[in-house]
Structure formats: C-alpha cells, structure tokens
N, C-alpha and C positions, 0 to 999 in steps of 0.2 A: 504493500500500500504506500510505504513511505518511498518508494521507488517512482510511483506514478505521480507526485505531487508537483515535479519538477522544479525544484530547490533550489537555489546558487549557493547551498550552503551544505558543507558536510557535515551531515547528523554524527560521526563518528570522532568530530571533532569537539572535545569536552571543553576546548576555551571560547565557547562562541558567547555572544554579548547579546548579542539581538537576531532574533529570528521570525521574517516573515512569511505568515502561511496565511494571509488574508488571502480571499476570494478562490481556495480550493474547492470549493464545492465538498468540505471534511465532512462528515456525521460525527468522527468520534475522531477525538487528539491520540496519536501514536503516543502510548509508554516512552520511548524514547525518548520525547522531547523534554519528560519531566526530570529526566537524570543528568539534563545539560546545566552541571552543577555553578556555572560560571552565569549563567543567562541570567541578564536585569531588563531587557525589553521583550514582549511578548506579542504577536499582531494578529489574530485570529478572527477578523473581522469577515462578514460577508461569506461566512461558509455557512451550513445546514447544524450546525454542533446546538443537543438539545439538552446536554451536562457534561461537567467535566471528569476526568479520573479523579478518585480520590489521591492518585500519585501526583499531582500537582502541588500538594502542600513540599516535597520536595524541593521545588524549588526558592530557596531560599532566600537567593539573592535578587529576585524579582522584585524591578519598579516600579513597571510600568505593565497593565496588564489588559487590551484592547479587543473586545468579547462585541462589539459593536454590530448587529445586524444580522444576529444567529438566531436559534428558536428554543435557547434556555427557559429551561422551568424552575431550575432550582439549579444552587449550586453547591458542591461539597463541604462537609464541615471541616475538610483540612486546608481549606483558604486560610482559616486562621493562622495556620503555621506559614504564612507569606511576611514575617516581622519588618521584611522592608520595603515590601508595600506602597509606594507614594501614590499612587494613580488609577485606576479601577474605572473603564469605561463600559457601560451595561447599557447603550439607547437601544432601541429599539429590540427586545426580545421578550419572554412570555412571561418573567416571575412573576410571582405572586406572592413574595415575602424571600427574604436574605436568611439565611443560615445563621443563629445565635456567634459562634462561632467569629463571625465575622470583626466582633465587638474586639480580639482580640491582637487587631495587626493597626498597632500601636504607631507606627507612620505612615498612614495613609491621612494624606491631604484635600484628596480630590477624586470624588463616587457621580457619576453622571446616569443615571436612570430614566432619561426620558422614554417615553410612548412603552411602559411594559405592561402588567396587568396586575400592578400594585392598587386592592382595595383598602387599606390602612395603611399608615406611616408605620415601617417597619421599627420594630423595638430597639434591635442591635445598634439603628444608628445612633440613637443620644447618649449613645454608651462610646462614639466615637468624638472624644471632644479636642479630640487635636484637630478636625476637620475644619479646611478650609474654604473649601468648595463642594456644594450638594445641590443636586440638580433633580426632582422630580417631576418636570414637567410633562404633563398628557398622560396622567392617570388619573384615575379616580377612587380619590380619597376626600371623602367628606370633610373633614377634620383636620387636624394637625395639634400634638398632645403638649402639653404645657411642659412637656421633660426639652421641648426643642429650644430651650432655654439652656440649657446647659454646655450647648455648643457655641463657647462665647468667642473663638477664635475665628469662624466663619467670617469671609469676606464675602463671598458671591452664593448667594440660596435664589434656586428658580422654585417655581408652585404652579407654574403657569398651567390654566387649563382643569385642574384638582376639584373643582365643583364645589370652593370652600364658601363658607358662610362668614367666617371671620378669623383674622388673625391670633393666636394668644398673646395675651399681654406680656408675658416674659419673653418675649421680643426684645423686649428692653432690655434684655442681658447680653446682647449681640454685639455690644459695643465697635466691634472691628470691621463688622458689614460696610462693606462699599456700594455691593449692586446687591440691588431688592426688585426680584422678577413676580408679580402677582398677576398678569394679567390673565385674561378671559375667567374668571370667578363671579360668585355673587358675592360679592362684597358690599356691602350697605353703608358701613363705617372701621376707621382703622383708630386702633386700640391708643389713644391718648399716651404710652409709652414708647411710642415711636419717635416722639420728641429724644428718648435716649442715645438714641441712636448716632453718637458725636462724630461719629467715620463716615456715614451714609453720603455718596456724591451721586447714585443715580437710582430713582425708582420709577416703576413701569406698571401705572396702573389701567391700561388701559380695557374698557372691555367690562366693566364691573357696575355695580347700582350705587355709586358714590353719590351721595346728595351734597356733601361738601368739601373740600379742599380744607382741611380741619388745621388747628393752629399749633399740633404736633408738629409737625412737619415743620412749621415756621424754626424749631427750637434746632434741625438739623442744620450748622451753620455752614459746612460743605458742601449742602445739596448744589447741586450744577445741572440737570436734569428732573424736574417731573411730568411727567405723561400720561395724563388722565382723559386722554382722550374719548370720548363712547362710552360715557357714566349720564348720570341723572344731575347732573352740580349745579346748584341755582346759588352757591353762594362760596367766597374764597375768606380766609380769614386774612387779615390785614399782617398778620407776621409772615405770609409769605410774599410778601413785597420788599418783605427788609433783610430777607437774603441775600449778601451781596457776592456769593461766587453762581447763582444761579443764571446759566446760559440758556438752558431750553425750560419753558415753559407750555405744554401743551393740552391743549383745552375747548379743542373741536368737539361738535356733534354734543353738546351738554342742554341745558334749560336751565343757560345764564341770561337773563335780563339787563343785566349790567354788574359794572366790576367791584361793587363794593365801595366807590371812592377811591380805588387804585389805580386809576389809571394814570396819573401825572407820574406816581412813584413808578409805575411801569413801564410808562416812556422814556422814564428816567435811566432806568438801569440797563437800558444796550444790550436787548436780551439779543442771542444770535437768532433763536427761533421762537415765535408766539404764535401760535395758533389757538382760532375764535371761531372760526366759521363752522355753520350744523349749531348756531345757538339762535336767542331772540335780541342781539345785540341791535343797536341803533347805526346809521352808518359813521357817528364820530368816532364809536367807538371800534370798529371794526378795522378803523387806517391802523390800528394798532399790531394789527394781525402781519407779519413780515411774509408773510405768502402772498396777501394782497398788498403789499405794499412793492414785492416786485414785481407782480401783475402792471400794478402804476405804472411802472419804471418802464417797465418795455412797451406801454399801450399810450402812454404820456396820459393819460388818462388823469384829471382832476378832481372828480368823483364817482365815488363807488355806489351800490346798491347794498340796503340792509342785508339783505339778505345771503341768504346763507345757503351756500353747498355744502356737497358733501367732501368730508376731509379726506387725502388719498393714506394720510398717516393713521396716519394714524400710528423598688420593695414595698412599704406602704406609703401611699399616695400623698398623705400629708407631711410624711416625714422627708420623702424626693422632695416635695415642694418646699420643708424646710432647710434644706441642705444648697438648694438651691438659691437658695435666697428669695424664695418665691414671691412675687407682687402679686398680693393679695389685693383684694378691693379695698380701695380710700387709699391705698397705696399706687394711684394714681396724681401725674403730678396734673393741674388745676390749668384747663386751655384759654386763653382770654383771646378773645374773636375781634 
C-alpha cells in the first residue's frame, strides 16, 4: 500500500521531519509512518481517513498535525501522548466530540474544528488553557459553558454559525483575545463583561439580532474593527465614538434612525470604513457612510438619496466557577449609554 502512494520520501528513512500524504485518497494511515521517531510535521489532508491508529501516540515529536478534509468520527485516546503538540487542524470532518485524553498535550496552541458534527462544546477543551487559538465555526452547539472562561490565554476564538443565544459572561476572563468571530448566531445582547476585554482589536458580529451596539465595547480601548452589520440596532452607545484606535466601523442593513448624537465625533475620527446603508438614516447623515462617499467621488455627485441599499459587506459546578474566579451576577461592571 505504502508503495502505491507515490512518496518523494523514504519511509525507511527514521530522520524525516515532515511528511506529506495529503490528497492520497488513504482510508487508513500505514503503521509505519507512526515509528518515524524524528517527524514534527504531519499532512494528511484531503484523503478518505475515518480514524487514526492508536500507534500515532508514538509519535512524539509531533507539531504540527493537518487531518483537514477526511471523514473522522472520532479520534484515538493516544493523541494525548502527542506532549509537543503545537497545532491540531480538524475542518471539515464528522466528530462528534474529542477524546478526554486530548486535555493532556500540554503544548498545543492552536485546534481548528470548523464544519464537523460537534453538538456540544467539547469538555476536554477548557481543560486546554495554554490554548491560543480555537476555532468552532459551523457546528451546532447551542450553548457554550461558563468553564470557557478559563482559557484566558486565547487570542483568536471563532463561534461562527453555532446557533448560540448568548455569550457567557466569563468572557471577561479572556483578557489576551485579539479577534472575537461571532457571527451568523442569535444573539440578542452581548454580556456587559466584554468591556474586559483590554486586548480585543477586532470583532465580527455580523448576522445576529443585536438591538444595540452596547457600551461594553466602548470600554475595549484597542478595538480597530467592529462589524455589526445584519443585526436589528436602533441604537449605538456614545463610548463607542470615543474609541480612538477604531478604523472600521460597520453598520449596514440595521433599524438605525439616527446616530445617537455621534455623528460630529464620527466624522471626526477618520474612520477608514463606515458603513450605514440597509438603515432608516436621513441623507445628512448617510455622507457619512465612506462607500457612499466614494460613490461621490467618482459620480461628482453632490447629493445622495436617503435611502438605502443593500450592503455587499457585509468537578462541581460551583466550585469550577469558584476557582475560576467566576463573574457571578452584580458582578457585572455598570454600562452608561
């Protein structure tokens, strides 16, 4: 079998680094490959593979491990014995839940899961709190459990698509989050301690039943991006105008009436991108929108219509949550609009 895979690499050679067997058309990984005692890259993408051997935990010196595009149902409890581990790519295949086990490969940084057939947030991962990147986009999980508070090292979490209802508030223990992916959810409101959030430079809500652009957010003083595009928003809190590293502001397709009284401060701050259009805006306030303001530019155009298109953007429980430092209720900080 491992004759017919057509290789550039000799399997009989024990010092190989990296081995690519993406897009073989494999079912199952040859024995062999788990005894290439030296191998730290792994490519196994785009073949038929629907588990691994349990001889995989073998390999030890493994980084980087690229399972991308197979028809995985589950995978083996000897991953955990993968201790150096940094990388873990899983899009597109069938699980339905990780391996406890997995909790125990102690340098992994970066799990990407999108489109699998995850119906809960897997247990094992808040047990991974060196994790820096976590990706669950395009499954369907209701929910998301107040332990995802404990992974306070995360910079980049996607959700995108999860069918959640709302954020948890120990959110706020995320401190190091840079990009926050929420969109396509029902979201109604986002939990008051996203204000904590002292790292955060981009979020991405777009797609959700946001009624306002709440004054959390104002409190993230890096934000540079928000994108709320395709929400319900009839109203922005005035602390997000006094953002001052905020470039993109987006804000199409809403049932905004008007801005609050922000607009001077809006015009003020040099955003690169605003978008308005798909609301009930008046046309003064729509010059403000830099999509139609290069509309202008190229048409010489000196005014616009109100009106509005469509945008093309667009153990026990109490005790975890005491170890956690858990933000209970009234343990909310106090939003002023």
């Amino acid at each position: 079998m491992v004759e017919d895979l057509d290789l550039d690499v000799d399997l009989d050679d024990d010092e190989i680094e990296e081995l690519d067997m993406s897009e073989k058309k494999i079912s199952s990984l040859p024995i062999c490959v788990c005894s290439l005692a030296d191998l730290t890259g792994l490519y196994l993408e785009g073949n038929e593979l629907t588990t691994l051997p349990h001889e995989i935990g073998m390999l030890e010196n493994l980084t980087e491990l690229y399972l991308r595009r197979n028809r995985l149902t589950s995978l083996p409890e000897s991953i955990g014995r993968l201790s150096n581990l940094d990388s873990l790519y899983l899009e597109d295949n069938m699980l339905t839940t990780l391996p406890e086990s997995i909790a125990q490969c102690g340098s992994l940084k970066g799990i990407t899961l999108h489109r699998n057939k995850l119906e809960t947030f897997p247990d094992p991962l808040w047990r991974l709190t060196q994790l820096e990147e976590l990706y669950l986009d395009g499954n369907k999980m209701a929910s998301i459990p107040e332990e995802i508070g404990y992974l306070k090292d995360i910079k980049e979490l996607g959700l995108i698509g999860l069918g959640l209802v709302e954020i948890p508030r120990t959110i706020g223990h995320m401190t190091k989050m840079t990009v926050l992916h929420v969109e396509e959810n029902k979201l109604s409101e986002l939990p008051k301690t996203m204000g904590r959030l002292a790292s955060l430079k981009q979020i991405y809500l777009q797609n959700n039943r946001l009624e306002k652009l709440s004054g959390g957010l104002g409190k993230c003083s890096k934000l540079e991006t928000i994108n709320c595009e395709d929400n319900q928003i009839t109203g922005i809190s005035k602390k997000i105008a006094d953002l001052e590293n905020l470039k993109y502001l987006l804000l199409a397709n809403n049932n905004l009436k008007d801005l609050s009284g922000l607009q001077e401060k809006l015009a003020s701050r040099g955003l690169r991108r605003m978008t308005l259009r798909g609301n009930k805006l008046d046309a003064s306030l729509m010059k403000l929108d830099t999509d139609v303001q290069e509309e202008m530019k190229k048409s010489g155009a000196s005014k616009i219509s109100d009106g509005v298109t469509e945008s093309k953007g667009g153990d026990d429980f109490a005790q975890k949550m005491g170890n956690l430092g858990g933000i209970q209720e009234g343990d909310e900080e106090e939003e002023d609009d």
